[in-house]
TORTOR-123783 format. One line per 4 residues: number of its first residue (from 1); their letters; for each residue x, y, z of C-alpha. Coordinates in Angstrom, 1 decimal, padded with zeros to 4 digits, always signed. Layout:
NUM	a	X:Y:Z; ...
This chain:
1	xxxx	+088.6:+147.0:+084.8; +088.7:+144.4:+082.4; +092.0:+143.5:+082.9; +091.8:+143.2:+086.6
5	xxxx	+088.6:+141.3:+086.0; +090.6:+138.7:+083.8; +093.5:+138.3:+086.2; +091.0:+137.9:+089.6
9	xxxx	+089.7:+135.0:+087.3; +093.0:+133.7:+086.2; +093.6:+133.3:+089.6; +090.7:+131.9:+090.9
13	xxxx	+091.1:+129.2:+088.1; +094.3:+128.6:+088.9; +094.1:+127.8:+092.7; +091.1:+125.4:+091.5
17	xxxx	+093.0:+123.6:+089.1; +096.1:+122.6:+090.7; +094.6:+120.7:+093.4; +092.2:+119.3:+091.1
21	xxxx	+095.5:+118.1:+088.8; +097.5:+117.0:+091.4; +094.3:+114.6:+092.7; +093.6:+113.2:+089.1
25	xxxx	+097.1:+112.5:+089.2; +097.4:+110.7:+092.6; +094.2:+109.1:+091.2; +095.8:+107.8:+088.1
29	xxxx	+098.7:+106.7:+089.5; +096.7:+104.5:+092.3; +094.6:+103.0:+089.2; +097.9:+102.2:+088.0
33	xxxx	+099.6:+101.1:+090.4; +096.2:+098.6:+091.2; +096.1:+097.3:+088.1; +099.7:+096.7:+088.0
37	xxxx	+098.9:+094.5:+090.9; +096.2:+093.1:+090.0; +098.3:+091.7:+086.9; +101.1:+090.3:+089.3
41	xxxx	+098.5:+088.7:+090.9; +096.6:+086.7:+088.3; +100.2:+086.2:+086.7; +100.5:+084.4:+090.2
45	xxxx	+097.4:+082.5:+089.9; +097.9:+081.3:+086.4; +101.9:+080.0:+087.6; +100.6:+078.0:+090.3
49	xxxx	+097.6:+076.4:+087.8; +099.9:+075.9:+085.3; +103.0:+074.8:+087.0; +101.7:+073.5:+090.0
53	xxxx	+098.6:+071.9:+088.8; +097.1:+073.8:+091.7; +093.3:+073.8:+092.3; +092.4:+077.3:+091.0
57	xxxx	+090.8:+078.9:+094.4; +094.3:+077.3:+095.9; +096.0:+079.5:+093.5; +094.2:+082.8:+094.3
61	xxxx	+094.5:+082.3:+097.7; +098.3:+081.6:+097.7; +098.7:+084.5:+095.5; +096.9:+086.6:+098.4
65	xxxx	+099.1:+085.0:+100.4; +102.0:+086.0:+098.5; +100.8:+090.1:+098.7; +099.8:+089.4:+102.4
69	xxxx	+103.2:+088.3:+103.6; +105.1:+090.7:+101.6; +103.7:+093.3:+104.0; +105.1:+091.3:+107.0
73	xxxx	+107.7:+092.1:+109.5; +108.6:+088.9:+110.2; +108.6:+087.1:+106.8; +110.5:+088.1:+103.7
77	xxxx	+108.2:+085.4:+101.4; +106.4:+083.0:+101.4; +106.5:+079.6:+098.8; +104.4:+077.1:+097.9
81	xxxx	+106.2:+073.4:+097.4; +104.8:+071.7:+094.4; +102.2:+069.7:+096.0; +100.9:+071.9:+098.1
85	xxxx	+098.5:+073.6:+096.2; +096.6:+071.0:+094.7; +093.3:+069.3:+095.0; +095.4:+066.3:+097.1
89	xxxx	+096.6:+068.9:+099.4; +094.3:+072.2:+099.9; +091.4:+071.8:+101.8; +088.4:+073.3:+099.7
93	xxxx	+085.0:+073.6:+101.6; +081.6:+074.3:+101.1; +081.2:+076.7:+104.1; +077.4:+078.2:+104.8
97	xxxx	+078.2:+080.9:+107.7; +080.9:+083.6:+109.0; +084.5:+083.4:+108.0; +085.6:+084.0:+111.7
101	xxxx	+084.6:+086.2:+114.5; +085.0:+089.6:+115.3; +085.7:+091.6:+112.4; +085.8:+088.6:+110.1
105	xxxx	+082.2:+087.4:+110.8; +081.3:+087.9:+106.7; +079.4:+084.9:+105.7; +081.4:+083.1:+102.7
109	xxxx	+080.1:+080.4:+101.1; +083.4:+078.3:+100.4; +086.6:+077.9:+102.9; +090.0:+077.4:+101.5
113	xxxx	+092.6:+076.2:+103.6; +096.5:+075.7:+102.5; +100.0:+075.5:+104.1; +103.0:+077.2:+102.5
117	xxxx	+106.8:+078.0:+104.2; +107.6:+081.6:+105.3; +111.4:+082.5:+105.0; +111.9:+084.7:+107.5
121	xxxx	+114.0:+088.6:+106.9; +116.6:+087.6:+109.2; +117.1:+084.2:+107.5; +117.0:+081.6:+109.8
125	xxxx	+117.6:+078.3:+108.7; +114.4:+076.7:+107.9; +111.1:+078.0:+106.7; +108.2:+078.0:+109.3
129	xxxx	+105.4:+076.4:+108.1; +102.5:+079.3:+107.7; +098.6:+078.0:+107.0; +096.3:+080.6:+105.4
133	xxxx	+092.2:+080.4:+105.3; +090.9:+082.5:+102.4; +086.6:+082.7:+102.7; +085.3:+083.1:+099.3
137	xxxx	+081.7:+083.9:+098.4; +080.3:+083.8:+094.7; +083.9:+082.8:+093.8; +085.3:+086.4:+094.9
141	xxxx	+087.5:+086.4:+098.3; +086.0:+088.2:+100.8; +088.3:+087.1:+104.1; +091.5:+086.2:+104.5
145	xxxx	+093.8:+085.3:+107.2; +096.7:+083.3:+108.4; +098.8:+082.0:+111.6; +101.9:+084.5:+110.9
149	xxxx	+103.5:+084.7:+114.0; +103.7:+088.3:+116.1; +107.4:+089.7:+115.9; +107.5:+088.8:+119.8
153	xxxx	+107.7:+085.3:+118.4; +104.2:+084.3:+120.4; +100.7:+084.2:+119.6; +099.7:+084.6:+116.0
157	xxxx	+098.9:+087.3:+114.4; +095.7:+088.0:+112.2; +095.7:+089.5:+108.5; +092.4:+090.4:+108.0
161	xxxx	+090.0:+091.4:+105.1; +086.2:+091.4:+105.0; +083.6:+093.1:+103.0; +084.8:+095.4:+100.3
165	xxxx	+088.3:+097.7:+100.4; +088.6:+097.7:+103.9; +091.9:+098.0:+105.2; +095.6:+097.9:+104.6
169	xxxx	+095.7:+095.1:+102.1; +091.7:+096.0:+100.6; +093.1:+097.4:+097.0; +094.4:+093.8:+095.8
173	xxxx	+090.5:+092.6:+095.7; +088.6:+095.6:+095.6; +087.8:+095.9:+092.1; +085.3:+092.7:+092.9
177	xxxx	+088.0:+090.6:+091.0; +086.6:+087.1:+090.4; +088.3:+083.6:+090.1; +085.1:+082.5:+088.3
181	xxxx	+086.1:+078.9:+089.2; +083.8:+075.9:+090.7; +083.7:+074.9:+094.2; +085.4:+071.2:+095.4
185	xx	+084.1:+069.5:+098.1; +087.2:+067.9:+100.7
């Protein structure tokens, strides 16, 4: 009796801890994966500041911009000229209302508007100049989104991000990551 006792249990134990393994596993890999990011990204940040002399809610937005657009179907990258990115350039607002409509309509407290140049995957010629709008609020981006075409070359199309991880592109900011950086008024 004992040893059918001890085996029923073995067994019961087992099927509960492989799918427990396997999901601390796929858990540590995403944290992994996410911070690995997240390091890429304020590696981003800190070029563009550095190098660029880039205001530094510019920088995080471009370095949004940079994850953003290496999701797209149209664009291969995107790059920031030297001047774009700086106080001369980027349009830095107070803002006191909703990002956008829709599904954007979080209120943000500061708008940040730049341009960069999207080299497109089946390399035409010339970039297309791309503008991006990142809505900040407390200094953390909250919404984000740009005039990336549609692949059927008309209209624009949309990335969007609003309140916490929501979404496809959620995991680059949802850890509440803060730039911690004042506000400019344009």
């Amino acid at each position: 009796m004992t040893l059918s006792l001890s085996f029923a249990f073995r067994s019961v134990v087992s099927r509960f801890v492989a799918p427990v393994s396997l999901a601390v596993a796929t858990c540590l890999g995403s944290t992994v994966a996410h911070a690995d990011q997240l390091e890429q990204h304020n590696d981003l940040v800190s070029k563009y500041i550095n190098e660029q002399h880039a205001n530094p809610l510019a920088a995080d937005c471009a370095a949004h911009a940079v994850f953003i657009i290496g999701t797209s179907p149209t664009y291969d990258h995107v790059e920031f000229p030297d001047d774009t990115l700086t106080d001369a350039r980027a349009s830095i607002e107070p803002w006191n209302g909703a990002f956008g409509t829709d599904k954007q309509r979080i209120k943000v407290d500061t708008m940040v508007k730049i341009q960069g140049q999207g080299f497109r995957k089946n390399g035409g010629s010339d970039p297309d100049p791309l503008e991006f709008r990142c809505g900040y609020a407390d200094n953390k981006l909250l919404a984000f989104d740009s005039n990336e075409p549609n692949t059927g070359g008309s209209g624009g199309k949309k990335h969007g991000k609003s309140g916490s991880a929501k979404g496809k592109h959620g995991a680059a900011k949802s850890s509440g990551h803060s730039t911690n950086h004042g506000k400019k008024k344009h």
